[in-house]
C-alpha positions as CSV (number, residue, x, y, z in Angstrom):
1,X,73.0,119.6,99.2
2,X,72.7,119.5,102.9
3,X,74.8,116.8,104.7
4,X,75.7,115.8,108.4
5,X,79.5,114.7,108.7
6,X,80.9,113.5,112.0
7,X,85.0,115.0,112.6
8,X,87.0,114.8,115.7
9,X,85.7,117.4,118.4
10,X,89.2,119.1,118.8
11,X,89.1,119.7,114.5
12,X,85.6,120.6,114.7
13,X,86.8,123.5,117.4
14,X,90.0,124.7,115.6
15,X,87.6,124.2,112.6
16,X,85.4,126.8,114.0
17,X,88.3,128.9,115.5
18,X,90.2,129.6,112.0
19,X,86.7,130.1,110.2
20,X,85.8,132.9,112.7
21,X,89.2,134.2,112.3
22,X,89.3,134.0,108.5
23,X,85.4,135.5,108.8
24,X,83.8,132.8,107.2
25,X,81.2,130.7,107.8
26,X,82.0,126.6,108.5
27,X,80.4,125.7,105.5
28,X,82.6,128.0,103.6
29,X,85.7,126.3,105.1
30,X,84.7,122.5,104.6
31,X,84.0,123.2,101.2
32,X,87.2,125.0,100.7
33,X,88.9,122.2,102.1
34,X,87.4,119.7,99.9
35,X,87.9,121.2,96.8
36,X,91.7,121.7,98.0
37,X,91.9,117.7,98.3
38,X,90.4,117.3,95.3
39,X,92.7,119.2,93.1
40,X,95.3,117.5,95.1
41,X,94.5,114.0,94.4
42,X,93.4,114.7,90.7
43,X,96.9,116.7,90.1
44,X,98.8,113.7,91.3
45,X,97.9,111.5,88.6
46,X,98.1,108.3,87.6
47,X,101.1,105.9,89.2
48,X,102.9,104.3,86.1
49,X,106.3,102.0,87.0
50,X,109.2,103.1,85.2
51,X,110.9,100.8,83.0
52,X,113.4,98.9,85.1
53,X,114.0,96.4,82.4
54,X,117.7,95.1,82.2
55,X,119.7,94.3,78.5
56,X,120.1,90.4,77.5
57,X,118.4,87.7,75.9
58,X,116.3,85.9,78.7
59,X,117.1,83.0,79.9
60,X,119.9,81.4,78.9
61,X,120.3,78.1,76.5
62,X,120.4,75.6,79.3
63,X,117.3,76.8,81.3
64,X,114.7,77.9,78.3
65,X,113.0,74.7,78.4
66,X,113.5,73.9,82.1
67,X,111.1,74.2,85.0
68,X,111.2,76.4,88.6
69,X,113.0,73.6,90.3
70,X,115.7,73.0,87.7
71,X,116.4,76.7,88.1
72,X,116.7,77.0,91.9
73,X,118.5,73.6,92.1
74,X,121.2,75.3,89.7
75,X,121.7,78.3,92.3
76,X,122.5,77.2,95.0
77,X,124.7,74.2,93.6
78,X,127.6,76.1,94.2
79,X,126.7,76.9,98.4
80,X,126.5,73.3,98.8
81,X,129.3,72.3,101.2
């Protein structure tokens, strides 16, 4: 497939620089490049959260049926002056 990308003119000179160098064409290095990323971002996998849960029983007798309000209210009774 032919394309047209548009990349930073100091890349596009190292770019050329390391693929005359490495005695390969442009093309050869772009496409080398990709298929670096690629495997990159396909061997990272998938993000899963680890289990951070903690032991008990949930909330506690005096707040299972309660709402938001009765909850906050109860912490900071005690910082009340």
């Amino acid at each position: 497939m032919k394309t047209t990308i548009e990349i930073a003119d100091d890349l596009a000179r190292l770019a050329k620089a390391h693929a005359a160098r490495e005695n390969i064409t442009l093309r050869a290095l772009v496409e080398r490049g990709l298929r670096l990323a690629l495997r990159a971002d396909g061997e990272r996998g998938r993000f899963v959260l680890r289990n951070a849960s903690v032991g008990g029983r949930g909330l506690q007798p005096p707040f299972r049926e309660g709402d938001w309000a009765r909850i906050r209210e109860s912490v900071y009774v005690s910082r009340r002056p």
